[in-house]
mmCIF file of the N, C-alpha and C atoms, coordinates in Angstrom:
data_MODEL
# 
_entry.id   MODEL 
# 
loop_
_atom_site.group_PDB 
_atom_site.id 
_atom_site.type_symbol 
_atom_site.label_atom_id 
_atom_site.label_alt_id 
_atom_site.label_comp_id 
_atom_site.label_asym_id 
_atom_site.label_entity_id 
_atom_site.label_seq_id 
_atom_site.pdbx_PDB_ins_code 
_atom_site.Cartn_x 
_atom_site.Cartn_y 
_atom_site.Cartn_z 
_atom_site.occupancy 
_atom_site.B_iso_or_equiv 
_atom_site.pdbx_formal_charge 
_atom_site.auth_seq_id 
_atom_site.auth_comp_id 
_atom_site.auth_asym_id 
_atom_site.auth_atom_id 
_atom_site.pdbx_PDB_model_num 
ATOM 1   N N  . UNK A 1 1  ? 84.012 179.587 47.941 1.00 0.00 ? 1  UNK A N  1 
ATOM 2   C CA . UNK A 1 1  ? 83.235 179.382 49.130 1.00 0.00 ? 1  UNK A CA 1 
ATOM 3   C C  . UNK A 1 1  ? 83.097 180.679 49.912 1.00 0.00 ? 1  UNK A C  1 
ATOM 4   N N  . UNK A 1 2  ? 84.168 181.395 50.052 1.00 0.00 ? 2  UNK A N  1 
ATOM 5   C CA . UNK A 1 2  ? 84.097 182.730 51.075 1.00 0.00 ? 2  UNK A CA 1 
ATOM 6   C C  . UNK A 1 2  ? 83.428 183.671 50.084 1.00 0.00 ? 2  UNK A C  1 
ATOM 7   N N  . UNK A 1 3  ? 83.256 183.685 49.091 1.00 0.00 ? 3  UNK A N  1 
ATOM 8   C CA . UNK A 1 3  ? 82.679 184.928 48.189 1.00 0.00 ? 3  UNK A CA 1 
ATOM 9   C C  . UNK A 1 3  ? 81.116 184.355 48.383 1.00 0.00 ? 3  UNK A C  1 
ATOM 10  N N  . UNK A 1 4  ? 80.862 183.191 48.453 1.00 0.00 ? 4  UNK A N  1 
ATOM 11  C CA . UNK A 1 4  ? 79.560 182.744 48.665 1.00 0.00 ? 4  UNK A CA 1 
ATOM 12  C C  . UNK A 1 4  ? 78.921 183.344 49.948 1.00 0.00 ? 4  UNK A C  1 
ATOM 13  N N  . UNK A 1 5  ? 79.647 182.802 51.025 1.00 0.00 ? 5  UNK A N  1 
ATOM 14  C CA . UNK A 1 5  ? 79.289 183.465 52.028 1.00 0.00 ? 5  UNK A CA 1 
ATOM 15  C C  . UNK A 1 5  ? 79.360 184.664 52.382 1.00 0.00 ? 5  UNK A C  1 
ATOM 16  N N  . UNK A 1 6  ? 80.214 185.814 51.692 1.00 0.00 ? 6  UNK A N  1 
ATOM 17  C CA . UNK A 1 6  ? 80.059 187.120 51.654 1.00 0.00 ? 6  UNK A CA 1 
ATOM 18  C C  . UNK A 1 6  ? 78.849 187.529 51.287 1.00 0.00 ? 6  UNK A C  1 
ATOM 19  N N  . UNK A 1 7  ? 78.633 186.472 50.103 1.00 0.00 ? 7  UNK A N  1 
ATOM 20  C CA . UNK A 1 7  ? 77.436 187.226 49.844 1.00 0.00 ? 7  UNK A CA 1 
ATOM 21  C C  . UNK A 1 7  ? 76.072 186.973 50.000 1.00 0.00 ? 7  UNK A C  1 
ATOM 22  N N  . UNK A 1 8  ? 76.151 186.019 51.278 1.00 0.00 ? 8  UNK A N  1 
ATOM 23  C CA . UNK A 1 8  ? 74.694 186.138 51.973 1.00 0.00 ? 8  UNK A CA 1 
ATOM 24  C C  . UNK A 1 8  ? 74.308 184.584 52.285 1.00 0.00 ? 8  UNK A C  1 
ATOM 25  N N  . UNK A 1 9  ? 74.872 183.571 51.244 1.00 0.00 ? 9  UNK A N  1 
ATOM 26  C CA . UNK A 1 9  ? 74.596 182.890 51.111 1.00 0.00 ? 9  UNK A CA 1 
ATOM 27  C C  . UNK A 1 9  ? 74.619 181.393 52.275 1.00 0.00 ? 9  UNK A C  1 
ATOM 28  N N  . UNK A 1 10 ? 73.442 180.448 52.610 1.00 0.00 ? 10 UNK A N  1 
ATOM 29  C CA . UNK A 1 10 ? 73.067 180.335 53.546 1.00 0.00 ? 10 UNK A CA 1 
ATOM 30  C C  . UNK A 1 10 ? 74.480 178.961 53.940 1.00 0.00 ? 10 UNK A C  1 
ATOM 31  N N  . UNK A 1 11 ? 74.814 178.858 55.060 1.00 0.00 ? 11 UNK A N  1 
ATOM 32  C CA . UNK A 1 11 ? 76.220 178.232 55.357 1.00 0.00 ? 11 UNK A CA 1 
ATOM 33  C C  . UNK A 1 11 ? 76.220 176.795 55.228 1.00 0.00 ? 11 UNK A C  1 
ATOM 34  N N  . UNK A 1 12 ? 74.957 176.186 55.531 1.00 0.00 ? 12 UNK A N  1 
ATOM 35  C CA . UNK A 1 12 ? 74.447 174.572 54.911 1.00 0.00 ? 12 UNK A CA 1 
ATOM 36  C C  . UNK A 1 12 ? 74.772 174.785 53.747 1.00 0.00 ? 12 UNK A C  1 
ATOM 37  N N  . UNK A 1 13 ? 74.224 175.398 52.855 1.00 0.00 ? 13 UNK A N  1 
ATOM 38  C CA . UNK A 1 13 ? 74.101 175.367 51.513 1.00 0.00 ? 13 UNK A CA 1 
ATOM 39  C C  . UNK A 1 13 ? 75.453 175.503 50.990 1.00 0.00 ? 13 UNK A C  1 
ATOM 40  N N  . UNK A 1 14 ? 76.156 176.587 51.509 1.00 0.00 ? 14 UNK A N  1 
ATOM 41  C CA . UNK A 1 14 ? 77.849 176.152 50.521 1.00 0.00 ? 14 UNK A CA 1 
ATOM 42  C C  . UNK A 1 14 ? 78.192 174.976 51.104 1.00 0.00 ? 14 UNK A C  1 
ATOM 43  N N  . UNK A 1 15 ? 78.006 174.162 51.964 1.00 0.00 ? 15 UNK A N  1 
ATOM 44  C CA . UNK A 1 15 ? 78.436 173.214 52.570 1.00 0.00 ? 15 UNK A CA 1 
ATOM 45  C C  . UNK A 1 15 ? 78.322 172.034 51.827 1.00 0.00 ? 15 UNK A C  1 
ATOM 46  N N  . UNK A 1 16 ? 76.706 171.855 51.664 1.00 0.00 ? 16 UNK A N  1 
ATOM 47  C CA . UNK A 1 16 ? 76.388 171.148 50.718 1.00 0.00 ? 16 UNK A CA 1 
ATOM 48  C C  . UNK A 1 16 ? 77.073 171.149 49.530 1.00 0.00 ? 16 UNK A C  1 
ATOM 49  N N  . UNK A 1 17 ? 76.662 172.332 48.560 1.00 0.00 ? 17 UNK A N  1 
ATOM 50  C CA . UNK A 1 17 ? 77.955 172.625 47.363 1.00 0.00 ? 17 UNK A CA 1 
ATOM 51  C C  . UNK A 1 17 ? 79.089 172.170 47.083 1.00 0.00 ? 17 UNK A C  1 
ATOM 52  N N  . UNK A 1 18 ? 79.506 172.485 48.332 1.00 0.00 ? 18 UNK A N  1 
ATOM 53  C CA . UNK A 1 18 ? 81.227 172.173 47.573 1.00 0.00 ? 18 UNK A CA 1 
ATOM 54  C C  . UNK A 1 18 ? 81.838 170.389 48.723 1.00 0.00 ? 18 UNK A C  1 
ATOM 55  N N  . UNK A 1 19 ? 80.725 170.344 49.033 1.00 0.00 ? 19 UNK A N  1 
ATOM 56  C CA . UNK A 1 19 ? 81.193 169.074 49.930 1.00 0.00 ? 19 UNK A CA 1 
ATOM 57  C C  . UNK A 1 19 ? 81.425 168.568 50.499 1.00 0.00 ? 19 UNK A C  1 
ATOM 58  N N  . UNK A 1 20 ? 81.650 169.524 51.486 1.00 0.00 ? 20 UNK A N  1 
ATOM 59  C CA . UNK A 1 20 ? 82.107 168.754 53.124 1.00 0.00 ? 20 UNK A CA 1 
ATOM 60  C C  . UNK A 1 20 ? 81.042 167.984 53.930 1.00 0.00 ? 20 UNK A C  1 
ATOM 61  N N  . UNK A 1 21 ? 81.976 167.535 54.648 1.00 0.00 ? 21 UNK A N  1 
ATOM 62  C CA . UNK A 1 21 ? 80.660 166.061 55.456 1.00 0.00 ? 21 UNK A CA 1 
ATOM 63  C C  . UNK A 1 21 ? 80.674 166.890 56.424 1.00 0.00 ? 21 UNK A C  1 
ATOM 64  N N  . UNK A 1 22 ? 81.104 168.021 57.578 1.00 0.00 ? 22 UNK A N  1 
ATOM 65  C CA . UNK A 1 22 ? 80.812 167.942 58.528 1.00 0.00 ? 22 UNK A CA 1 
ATOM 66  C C  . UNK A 1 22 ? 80.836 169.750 58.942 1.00 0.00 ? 22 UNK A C  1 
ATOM 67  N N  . UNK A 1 23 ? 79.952 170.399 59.732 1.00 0.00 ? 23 UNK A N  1 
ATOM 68  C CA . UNK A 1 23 ? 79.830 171.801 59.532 1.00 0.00 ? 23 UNK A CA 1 
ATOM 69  C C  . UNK A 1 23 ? 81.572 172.146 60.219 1.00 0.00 ? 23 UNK A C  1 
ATOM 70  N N  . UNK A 1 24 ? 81.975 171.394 61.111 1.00 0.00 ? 24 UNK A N  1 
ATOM 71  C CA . UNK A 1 24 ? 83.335 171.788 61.759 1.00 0.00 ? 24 UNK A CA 1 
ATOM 72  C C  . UNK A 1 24 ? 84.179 171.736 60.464 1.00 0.00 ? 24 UNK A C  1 
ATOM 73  N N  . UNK A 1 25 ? 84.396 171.054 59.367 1.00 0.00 ? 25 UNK A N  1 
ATOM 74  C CA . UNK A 1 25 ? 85.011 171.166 58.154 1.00 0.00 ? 25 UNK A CA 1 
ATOM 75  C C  . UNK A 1 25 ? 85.036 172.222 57.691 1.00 0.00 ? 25 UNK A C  1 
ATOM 76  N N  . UNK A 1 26 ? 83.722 173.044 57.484 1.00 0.00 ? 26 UNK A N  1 
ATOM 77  C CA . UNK A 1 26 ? 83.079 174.285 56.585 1.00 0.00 ? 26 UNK A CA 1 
ATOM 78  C C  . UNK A 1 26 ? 83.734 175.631 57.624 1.00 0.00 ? 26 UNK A C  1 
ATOM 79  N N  . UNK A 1 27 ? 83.844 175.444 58.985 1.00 0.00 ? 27 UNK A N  1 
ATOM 80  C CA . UNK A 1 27 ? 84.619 176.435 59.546 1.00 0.00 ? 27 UNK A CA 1 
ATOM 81  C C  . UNK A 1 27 ? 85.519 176.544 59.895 1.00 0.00 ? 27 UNK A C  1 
ATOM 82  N N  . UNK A 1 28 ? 86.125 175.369 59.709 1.00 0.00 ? 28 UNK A N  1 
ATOM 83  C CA . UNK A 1 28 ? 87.723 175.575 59.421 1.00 0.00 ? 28 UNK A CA 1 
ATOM 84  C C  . UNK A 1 28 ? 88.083 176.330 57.818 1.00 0.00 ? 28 UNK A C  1 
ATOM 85  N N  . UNK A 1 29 ? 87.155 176.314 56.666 1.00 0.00 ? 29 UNK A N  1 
ATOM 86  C CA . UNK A 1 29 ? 87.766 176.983 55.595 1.00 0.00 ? 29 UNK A CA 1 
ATOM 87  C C  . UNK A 1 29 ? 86.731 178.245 55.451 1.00 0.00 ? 29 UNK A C  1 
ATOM 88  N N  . UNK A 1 30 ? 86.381 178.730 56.536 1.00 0.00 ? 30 UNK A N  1 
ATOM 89  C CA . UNK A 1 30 ? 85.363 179.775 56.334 1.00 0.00 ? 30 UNK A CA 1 
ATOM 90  C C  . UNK A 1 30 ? 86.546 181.450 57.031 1.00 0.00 ? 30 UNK A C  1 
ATOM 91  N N  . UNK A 1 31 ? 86.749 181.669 55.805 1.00 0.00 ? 31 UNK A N  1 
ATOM 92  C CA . UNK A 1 31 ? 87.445 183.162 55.396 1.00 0.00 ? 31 UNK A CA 1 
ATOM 93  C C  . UNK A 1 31 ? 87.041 184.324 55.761 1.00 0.00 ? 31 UNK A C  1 
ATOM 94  N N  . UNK A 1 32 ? 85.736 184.341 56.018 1.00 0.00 ? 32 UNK A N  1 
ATOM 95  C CA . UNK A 1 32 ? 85.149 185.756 56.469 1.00 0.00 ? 32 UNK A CA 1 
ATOM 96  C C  . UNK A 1 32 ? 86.016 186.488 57.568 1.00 0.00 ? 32 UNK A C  1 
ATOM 97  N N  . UNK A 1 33 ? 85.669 187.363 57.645 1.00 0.00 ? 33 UNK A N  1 
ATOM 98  C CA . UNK A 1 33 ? 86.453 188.496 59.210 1.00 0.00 ? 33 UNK A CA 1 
ATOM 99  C C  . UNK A 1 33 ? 85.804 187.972 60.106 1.00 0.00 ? 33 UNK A C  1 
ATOM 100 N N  . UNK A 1 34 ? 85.959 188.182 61.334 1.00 0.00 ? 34 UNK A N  1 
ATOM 101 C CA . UNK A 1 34 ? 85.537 188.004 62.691 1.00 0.00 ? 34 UNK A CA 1 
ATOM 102 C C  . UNK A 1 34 ? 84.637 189.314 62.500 1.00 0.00 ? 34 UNK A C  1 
ATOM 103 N N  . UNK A 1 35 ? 84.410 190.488 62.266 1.00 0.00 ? 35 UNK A N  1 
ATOM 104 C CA . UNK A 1 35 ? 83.266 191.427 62.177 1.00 0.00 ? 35 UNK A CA 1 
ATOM 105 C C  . UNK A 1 35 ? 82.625 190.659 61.563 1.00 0.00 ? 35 UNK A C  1 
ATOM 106 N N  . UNK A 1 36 ? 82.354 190.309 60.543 1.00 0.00 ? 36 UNK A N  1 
ATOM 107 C CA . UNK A 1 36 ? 81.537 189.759 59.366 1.00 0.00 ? 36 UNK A CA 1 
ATOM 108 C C  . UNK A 1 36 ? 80.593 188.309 60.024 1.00 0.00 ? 36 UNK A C  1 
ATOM 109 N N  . UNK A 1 37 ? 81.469 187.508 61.072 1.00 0.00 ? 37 UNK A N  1 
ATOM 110 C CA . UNK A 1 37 ? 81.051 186.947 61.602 1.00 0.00 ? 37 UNK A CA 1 
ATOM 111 C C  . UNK A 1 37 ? 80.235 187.307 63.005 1.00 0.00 ? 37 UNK A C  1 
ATOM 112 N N  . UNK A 1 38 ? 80.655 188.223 63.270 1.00 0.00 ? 38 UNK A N  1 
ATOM 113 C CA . UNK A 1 38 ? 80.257 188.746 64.722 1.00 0.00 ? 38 UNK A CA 1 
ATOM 114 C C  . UNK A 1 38 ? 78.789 189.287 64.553 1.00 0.00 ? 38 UNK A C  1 
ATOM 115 N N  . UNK A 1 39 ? 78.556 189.718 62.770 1.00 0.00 ? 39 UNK A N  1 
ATOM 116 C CA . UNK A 1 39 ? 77.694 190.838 62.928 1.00 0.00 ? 39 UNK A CA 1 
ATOM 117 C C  . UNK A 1 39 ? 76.767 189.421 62.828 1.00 0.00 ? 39 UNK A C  1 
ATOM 118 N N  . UNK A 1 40 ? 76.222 188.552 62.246 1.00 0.00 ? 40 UNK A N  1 
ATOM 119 C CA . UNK A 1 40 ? 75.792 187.543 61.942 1.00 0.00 ? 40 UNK A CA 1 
ATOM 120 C C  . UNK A 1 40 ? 75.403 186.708 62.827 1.00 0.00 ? 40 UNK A C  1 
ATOM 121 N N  . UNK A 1 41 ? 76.282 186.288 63.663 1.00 0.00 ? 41 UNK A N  1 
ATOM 122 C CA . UNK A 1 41 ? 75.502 186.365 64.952 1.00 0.00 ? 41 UNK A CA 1 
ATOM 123 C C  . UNK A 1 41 ? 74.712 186.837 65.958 1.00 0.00 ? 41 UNK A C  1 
ATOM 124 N N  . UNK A 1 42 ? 74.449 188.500 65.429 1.00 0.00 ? 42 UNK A N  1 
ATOM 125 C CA . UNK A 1 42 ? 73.780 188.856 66.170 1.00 0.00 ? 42 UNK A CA 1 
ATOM 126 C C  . UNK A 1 42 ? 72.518 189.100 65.882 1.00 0.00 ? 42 UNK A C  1 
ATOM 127 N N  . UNK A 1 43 ? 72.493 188.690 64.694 1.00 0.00 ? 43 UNK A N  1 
ATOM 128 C CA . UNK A 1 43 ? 70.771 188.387 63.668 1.00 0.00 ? 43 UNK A CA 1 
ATOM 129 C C  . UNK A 1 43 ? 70.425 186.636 64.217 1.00 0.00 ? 43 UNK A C  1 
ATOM 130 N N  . UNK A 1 44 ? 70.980 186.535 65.134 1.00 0.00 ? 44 UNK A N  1 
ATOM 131 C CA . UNK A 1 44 ? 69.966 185.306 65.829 1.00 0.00 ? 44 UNK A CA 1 
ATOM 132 C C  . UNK A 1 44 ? 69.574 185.120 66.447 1.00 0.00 ? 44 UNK A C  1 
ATOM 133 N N  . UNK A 1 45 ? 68.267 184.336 66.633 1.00 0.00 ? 45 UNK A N  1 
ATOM 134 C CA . UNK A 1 45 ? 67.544 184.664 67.507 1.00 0.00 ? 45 UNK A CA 1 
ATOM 135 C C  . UNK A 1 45 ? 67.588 183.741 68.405 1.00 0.00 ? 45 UNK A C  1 
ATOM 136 N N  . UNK A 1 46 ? 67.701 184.137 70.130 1.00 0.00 ? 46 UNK A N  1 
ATOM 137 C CA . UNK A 1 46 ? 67.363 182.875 71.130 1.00 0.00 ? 46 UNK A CA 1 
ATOM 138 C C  . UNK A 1 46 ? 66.348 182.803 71.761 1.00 0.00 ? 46 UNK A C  1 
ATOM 139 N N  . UNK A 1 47 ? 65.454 181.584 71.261 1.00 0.00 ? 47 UNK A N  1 
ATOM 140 C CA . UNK A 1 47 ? 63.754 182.034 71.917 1.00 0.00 ? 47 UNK A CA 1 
ATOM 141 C C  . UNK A 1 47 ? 64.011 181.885 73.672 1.00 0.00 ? 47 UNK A C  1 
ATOM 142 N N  . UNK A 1 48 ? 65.076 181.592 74.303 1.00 0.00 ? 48 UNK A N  1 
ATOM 143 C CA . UNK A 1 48 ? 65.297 181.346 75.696 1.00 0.00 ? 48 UNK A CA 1 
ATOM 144 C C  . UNK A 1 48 ? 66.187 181.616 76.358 1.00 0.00 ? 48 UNK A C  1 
ATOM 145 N N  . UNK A 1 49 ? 65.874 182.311 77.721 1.00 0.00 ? 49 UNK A N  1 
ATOM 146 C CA . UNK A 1 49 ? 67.262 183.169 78.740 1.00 0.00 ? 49 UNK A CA 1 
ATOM 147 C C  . UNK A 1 49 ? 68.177 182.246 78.905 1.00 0.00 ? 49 UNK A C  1 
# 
């Protein structure tokens, strides 16, 4: 799962994959760094102040 998401791959989608019912599931076993996560968040977009 974390090599998935290293490598780009979209966070529904391993979710889907390997099975979990609920996205709070998927980030409790989500391995990445806090950089890795940090940077990722900042590729989103908020259409509102």
């Amino acid at each position: 799962m974390t090599v998935a998401l290293k490598a780009g791959t979209d966070l529904a989608m391993v979710q889907a994959l390997v099975g979990h019912a609920t996205p709070a599931t998927m980030a409790r076993n989500d391995c990445r760094p806090e950089a890795m996560k940090a940077a990722a968040a900042q590729l989103a977009h908020v259409p509102f102040g």
